[in-house]
N, C-alpha and C positions, 0 to 999 in steps of 0.2 A: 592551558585554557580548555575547558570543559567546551567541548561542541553539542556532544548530546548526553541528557541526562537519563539516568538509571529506568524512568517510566518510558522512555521515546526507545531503547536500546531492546526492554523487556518485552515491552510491544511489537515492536518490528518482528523481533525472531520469534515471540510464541506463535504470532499469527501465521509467518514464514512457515513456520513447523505443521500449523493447523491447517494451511492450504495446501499444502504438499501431502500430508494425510490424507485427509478429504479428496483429494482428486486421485489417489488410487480406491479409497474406501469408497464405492459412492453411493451405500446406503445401508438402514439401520440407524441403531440408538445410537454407536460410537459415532457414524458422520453426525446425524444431529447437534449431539452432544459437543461434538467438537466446533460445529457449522457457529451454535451458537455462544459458546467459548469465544472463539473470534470475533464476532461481534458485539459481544460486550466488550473485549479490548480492544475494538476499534473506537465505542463509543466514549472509554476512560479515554484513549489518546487525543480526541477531540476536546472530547472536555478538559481534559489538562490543558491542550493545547490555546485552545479559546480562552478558558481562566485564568489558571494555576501558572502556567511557566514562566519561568524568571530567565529561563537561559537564549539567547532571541534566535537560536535553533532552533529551537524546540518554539517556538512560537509560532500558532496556525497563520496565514496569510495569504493571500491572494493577489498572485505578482502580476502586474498592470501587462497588457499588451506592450507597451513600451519597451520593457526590462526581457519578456519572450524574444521579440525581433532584435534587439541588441545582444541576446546571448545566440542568437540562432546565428547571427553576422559572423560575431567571433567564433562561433563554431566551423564555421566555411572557412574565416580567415586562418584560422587555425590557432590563434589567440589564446593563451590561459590568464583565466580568471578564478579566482578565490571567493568562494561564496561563504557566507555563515550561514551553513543547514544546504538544503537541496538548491540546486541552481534553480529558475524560474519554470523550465520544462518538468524539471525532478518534480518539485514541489505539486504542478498539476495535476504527474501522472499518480505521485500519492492520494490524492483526491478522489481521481479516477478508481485507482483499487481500492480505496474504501468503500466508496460508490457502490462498486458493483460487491463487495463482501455483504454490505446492506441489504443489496439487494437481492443477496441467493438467499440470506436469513429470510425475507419475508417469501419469498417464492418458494421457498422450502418448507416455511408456514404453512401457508395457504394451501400447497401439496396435500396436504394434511388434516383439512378440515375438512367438518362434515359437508359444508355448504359446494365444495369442491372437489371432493373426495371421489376419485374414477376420471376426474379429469383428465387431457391431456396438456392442455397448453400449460399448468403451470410447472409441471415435470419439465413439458420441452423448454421452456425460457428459463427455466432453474440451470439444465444442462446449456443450455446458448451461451448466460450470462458464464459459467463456471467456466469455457474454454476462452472468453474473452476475459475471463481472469487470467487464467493461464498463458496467454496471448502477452499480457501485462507482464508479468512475472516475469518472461521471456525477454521482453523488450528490459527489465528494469534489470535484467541482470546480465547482459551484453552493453548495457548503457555504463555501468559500474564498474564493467570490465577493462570498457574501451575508455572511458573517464580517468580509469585509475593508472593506467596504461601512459595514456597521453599527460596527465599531470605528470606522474610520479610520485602519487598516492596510496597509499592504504586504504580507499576507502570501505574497504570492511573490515577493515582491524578500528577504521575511526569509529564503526556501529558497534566493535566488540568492547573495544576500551573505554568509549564516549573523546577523544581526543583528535 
């Protein structure tokens, strides 16, 4: 059974590649360049996500409070449960770092105009939002760790394979 398809697998890891760049590179035309690479494959994963997908992994959503507090229970209780795609936490926190990948593209814009140009505050909120990405990053890969751990999962072989 396909979990994740070829655009949700392509996505994940260029970007994966492109924030981990970016955050030793952190300026010039390659961070640019890469800054906004990223966010145009964030904005293909949305749009697949919201349109195009057929796989109900790969399908964008917005898991109710409801489904949060019953995954967070079983999490205490120490419960395994089988999700199709990100548990309802995962799901948010993908959200979240797209969110904020958005939002270093336009802060890094802005950096960069004339109308702004000498500024400080959009440089500093560029570097704020980047370490609360990195922040994310951190949390999403001790999350994947301990998930995989506690299943007895692959789950980055399931992001490498789609299965």
């Amino acid at each position: 059974m396909m979990k994740w398809t070829l655009i949700v697998r392509l996505t994940h890891w260029l970007v994966a590649a492109g924030v981990i760049v970016n955050f030793f590179n952190e300026s010039g035309y390659t961070h640019r360049l890469i800054g906004y690479i990223c966010t145009g494959l964030v904005l293909l994963r949305l749009i697949n996500g919201l349109f195009f997908a057929r796989v109900e992994a790969s399908k964008l959503h917005l898991p109710e409070v409801k489904a949060i507090k019953s995954h967070v229970q079983s999490l205490l209780k120490r419960e395994k449960h089988d999700y199709v795609g990100h548990n309802p936490l995962g799901q948010y926190a993908v959200y979240v770092m797209w969110a904020l990948i958005l939002l270093l593209a336009l802060t890094g814009w802005l950096s960069r105009t004339d109308e702004l140009w000498g500024e400080d505050w959009p440089v500093d909120l560029h570097e704020a939002l980047s370490y609360l990405l990195q922040g994310m990053v951190v949390l999403h890969l001790l999350a994947v760790t301990v998930l995989s751990k506690w299943l007895g999962k692959n789950l980055v072989g399931a992001m490498v394979r789609g299965k």
